[in-house]
DRENMARKE-555848 format. One record per residue: residue number from 1; residue in one letter; x, y, z of N, C-alpha, C in turn. Coordinates in steps of 0.001 Angstrom, whole numbers, plus 500000, padded with zeros to 6 digits. Atoms other than C-alpha are relative to their C-alpha. Layout:
nr,rest,n.x,n.y,n.z,ca.x,ca.y,ca.z,c.x,c.y,c.z
NUM,a,X,Y,Z,X,Y,Z,X,Y,Z
...
This chain:
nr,rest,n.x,n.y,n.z,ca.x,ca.y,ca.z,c.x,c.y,c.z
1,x,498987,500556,500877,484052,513100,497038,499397,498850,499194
2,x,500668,501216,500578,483266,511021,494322,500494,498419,500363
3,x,499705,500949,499541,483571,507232,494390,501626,499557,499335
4,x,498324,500058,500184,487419,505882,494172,500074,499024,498818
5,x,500419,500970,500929,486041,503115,491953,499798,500687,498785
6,x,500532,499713,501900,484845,505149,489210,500823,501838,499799
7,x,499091,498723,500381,487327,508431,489381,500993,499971,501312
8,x,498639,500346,499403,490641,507213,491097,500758,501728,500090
9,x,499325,498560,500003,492315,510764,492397,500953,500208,499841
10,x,498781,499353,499389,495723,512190,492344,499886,500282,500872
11,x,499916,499430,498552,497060,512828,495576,501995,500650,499722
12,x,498250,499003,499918,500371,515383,496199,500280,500817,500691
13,x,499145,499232,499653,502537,516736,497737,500855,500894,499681
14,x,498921,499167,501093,505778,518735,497484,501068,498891,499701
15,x,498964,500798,500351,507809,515210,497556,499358,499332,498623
16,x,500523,501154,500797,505637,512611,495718,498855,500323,499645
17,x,501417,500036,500624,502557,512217,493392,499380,498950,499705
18,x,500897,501621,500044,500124,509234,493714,498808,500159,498930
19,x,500678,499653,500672,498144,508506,490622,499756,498398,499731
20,x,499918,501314,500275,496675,505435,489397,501075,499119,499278
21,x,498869,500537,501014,499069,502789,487806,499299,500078,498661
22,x,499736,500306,501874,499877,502699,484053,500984,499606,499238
23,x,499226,500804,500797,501147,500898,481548,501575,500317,500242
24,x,498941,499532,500277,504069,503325,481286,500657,499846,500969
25,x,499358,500089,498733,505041,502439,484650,501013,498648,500038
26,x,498980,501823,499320,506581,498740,484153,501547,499900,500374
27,x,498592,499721,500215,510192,499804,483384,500085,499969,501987
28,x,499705,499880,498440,510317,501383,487043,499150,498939,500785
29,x,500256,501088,498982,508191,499005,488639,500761,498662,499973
30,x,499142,501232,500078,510248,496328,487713,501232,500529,500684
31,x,499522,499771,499244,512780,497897,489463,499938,500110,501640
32,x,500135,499991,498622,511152,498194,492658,499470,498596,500563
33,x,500322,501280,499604,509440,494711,492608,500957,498678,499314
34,x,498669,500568,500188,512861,493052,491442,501053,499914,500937
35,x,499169,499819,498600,514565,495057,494577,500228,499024,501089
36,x,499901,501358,498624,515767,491978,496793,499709,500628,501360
37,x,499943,499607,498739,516327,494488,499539,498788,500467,500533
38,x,501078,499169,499221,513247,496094,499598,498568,498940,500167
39,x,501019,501061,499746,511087,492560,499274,499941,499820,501506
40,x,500321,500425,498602,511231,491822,502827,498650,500784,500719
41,x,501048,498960,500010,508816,495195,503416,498803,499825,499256
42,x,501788,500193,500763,505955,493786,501041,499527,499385,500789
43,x,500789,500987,499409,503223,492475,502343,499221,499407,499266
44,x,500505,500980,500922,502090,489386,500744,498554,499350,500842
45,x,500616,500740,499404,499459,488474,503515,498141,499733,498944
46,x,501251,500544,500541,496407,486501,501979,499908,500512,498164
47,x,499994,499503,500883,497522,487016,498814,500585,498668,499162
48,x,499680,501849,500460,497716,483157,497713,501227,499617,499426
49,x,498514,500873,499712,501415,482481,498124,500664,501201,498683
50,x,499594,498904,501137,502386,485843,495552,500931,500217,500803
51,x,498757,499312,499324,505836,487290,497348,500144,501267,499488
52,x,499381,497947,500837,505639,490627,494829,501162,499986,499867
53,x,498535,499863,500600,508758,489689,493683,500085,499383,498464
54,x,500419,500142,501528,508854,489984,489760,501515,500584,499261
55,x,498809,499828,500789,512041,489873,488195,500094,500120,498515
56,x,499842,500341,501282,511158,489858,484560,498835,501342,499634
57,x,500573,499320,500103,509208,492171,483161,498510,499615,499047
58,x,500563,500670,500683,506795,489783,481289,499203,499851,501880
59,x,500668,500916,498922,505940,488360,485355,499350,501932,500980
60,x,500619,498705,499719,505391,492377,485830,498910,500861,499677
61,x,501231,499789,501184,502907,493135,483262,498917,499082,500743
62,x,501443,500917,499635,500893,490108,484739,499714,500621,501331
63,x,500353,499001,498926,501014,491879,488206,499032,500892,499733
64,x,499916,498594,500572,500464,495275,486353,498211,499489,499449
65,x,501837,500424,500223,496947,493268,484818,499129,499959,500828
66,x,500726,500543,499311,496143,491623,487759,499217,501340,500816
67,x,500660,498467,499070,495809,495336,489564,499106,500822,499197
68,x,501204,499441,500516,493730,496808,486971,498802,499171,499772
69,x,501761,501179,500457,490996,493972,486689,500021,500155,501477
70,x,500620,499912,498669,490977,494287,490537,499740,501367,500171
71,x,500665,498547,499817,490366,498152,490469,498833,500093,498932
72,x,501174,499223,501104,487630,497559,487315,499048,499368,501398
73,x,500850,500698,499384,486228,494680,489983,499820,500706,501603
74,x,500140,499801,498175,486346,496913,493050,500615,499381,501215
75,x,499016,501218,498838,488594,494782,495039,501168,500928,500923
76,x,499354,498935,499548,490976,497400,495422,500678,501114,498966
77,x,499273,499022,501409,493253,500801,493878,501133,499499,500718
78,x,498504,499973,499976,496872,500552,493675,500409,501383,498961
79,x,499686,499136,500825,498156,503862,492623,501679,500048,499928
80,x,498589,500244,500313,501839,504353,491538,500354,501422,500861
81,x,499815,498573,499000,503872,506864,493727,501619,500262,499224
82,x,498676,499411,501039,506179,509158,491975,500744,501131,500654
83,x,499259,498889,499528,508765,511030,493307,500199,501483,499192
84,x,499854,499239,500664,508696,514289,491652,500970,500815,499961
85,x,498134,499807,500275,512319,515271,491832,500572,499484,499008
86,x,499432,500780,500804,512915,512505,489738,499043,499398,498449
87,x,500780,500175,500614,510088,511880,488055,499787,498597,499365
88,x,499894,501141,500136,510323,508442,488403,499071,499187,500994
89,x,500941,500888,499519,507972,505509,489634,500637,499439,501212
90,x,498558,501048,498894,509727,504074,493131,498788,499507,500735
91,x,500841,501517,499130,506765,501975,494375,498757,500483,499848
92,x,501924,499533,500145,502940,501689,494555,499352,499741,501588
93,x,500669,500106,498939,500295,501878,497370,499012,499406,499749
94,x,501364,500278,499514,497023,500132,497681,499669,500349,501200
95,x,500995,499825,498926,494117,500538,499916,498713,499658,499646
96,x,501167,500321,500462,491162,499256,499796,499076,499994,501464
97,x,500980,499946,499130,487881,498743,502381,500062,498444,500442
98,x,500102,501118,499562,488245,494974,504303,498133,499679,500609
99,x,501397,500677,499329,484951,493127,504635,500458,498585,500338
100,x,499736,500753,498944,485563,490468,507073,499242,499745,501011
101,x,500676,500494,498444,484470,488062,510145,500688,500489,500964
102,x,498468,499548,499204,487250,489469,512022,499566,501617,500320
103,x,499525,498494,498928,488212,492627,514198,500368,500905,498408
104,x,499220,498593,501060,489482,494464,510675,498638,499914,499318
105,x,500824,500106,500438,486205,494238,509190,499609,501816,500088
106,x,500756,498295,500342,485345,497558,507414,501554,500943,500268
107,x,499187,499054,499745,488902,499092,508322,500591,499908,498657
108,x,499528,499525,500618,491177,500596,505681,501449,498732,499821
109,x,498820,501152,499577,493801,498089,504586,501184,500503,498724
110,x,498922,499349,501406,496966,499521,502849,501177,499186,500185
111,x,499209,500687,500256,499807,497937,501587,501020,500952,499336
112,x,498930,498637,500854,503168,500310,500855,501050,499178,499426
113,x,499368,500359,500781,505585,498884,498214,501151,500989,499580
114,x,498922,499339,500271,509078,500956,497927,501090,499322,499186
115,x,498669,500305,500178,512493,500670,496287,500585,499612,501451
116,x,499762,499326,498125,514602,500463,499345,500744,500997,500125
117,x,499489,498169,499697,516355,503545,499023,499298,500943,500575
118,x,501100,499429,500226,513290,504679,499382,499232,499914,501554
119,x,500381,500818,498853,512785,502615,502850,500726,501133,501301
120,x,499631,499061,499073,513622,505800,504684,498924,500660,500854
121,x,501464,499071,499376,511631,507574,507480,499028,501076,499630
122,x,500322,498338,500915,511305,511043,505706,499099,499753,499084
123,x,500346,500268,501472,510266,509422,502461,498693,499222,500367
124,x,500918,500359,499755,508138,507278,504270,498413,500524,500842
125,x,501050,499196,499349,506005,509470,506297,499639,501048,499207
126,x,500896,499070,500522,505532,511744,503425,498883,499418,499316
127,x,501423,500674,500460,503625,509051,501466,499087,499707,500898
128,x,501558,500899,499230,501680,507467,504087,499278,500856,500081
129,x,501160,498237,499640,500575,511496,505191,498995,500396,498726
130,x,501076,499690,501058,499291,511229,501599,498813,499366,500087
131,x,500877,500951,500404,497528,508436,501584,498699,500093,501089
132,x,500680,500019,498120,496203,508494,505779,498663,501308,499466
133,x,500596,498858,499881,494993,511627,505385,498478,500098,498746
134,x,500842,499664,501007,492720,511191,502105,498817,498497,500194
135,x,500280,500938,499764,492253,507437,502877,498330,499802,500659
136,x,501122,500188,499136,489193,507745,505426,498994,499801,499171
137,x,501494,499579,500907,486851,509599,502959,499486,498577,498951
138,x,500617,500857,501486,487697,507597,500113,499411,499140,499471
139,x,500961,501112,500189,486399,504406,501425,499778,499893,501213
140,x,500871,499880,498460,484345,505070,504321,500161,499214,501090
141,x,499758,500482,498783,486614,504287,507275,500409,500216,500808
142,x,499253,499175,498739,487543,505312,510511,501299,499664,500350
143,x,498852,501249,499111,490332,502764,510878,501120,499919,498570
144,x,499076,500463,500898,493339,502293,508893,501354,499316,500079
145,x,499021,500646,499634,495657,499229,508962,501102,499861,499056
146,x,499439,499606,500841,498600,498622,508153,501223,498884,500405
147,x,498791,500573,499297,501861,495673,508215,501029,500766,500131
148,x,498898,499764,499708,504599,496605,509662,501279,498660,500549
149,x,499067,501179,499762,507619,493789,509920,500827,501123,501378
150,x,499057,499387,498805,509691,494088,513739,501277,500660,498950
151,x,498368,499573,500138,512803,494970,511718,499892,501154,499265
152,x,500002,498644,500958,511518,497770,509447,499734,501153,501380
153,x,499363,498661,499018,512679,500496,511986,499507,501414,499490
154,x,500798,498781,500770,512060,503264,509326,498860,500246,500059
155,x,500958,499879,500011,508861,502423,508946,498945,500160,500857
156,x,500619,499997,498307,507578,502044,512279,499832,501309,500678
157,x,499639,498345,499372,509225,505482,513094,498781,500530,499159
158,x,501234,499006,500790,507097,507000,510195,498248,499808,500639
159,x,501764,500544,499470,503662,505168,511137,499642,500544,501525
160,x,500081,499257,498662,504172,506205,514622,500009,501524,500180
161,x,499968,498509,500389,504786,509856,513504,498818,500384,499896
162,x,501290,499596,499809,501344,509889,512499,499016,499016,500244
163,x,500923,500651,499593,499730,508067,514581,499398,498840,500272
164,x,500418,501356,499662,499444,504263,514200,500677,499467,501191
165,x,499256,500355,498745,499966,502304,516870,500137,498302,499926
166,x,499601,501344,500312,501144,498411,517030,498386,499577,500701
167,x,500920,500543,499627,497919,496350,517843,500277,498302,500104
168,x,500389,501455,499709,497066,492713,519225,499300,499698,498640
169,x,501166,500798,500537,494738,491431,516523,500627,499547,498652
170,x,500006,501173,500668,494782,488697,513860,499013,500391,498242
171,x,500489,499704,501360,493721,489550,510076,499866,498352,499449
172,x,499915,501418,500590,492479,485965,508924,499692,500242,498687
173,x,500079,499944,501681,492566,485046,505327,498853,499570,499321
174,x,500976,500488,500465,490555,484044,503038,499963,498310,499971
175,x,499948,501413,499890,491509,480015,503529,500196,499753,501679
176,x,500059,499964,498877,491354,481093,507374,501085,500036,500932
177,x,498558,499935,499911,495270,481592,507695,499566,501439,501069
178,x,500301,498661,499018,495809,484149,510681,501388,501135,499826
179,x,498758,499306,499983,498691,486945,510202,499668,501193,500964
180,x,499457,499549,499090,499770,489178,512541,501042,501500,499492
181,x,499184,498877,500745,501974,492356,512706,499498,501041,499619
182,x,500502,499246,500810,499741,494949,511977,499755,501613,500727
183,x,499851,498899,499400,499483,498754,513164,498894,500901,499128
184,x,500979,499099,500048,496321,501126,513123,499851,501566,500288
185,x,500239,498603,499370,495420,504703,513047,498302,500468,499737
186,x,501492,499980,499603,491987,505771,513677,499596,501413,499494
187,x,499717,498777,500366,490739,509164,512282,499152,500597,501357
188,x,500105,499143,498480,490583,512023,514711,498573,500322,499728
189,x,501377,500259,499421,487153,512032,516214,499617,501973,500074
């Protein structure tokens, strides 16, 4: 497979289609990173005090920059995930490769971003099965983490569906901040 850096893939199913973000996406993303209900489910960890909550569509665009100068710089992809029923944008994924002093060092580090309508088990275990499953190759890792908040119930169910499991360990930041909360799946050996 080529590198994710220099030919970003589609990934699909029969629910959803993950493709890199684009421009044409702000409308709906501003809907999903506006969603009060579904902010609680981002994960903001080490991400210098950002919440991913963008109510304007001017403070969405700067998001919407900030993720393509970090996919020209290799930092990470964020692709947009599209329900194809609707044919509409209802949240994005990253993943990227963690280099670290720490226990996550070299594992897979994804971050899932929904509407919350969207914050359903079904819906949620079909993306992650996209992502899990392609994830390993794309950036050479056996390990793939992942937050999960105690109260997201849905999500937990899904991650556990395939496979992650809640873990002990400590993701420190880049100013040496420690967070917590995080759930792994390992690829089958």
């Amino acid at each position: 497979m080529s590198n994710v850096y220099d030919n970003c893939p589609v990934l699909e199913n029969d629910r959803f289609l993950l493709r890199f973000i684009e421009e044409t996406d702000m409308e709906d993303l501003l809907k999903v990173y506006s969603d009060k209900n579904a902010l609680p489910f981002f994960n903001s960890d080490n991400c210098d005090g950002d919440n991913f909550y963008y109510p304007t569509i001017e403070r969405m665009k700067s998001a919407y920059d900030f993720w393509v100068y970090s996919y020209r710089e290799k930092w990470f992809v964020r692709w947009s995930i599209i329900d194809k029923a609707t044919n509409n944008v209802i949240g994005t994924i990253e993943l990227f490769k963690r280099i670290s002093e720490d226990e996550t060092n070299g594992m897979g580090t994804l971050r899932l971003d929904v509407r919350s309508d969207y914050e359903k088990e079904d819906s949620l275990k079909s993306i992650l099965g996209l992502i899990v499953s392609n994830g390993y190759e794309l950036f050479d890792t056996d390990t793939i983490l992942t937050k999960i908040p105690n109260y997201a119930i849905e999500r937990m169910a899904a991650a556990e569906s395939l496979g992650f499991t809640k873990r002990d360990i400590v993701l420190y930041g880049d100013k040496g901040e420690g967070y917590t909360g995080y759930w792994t799946v390992s690829r089958a050996e």
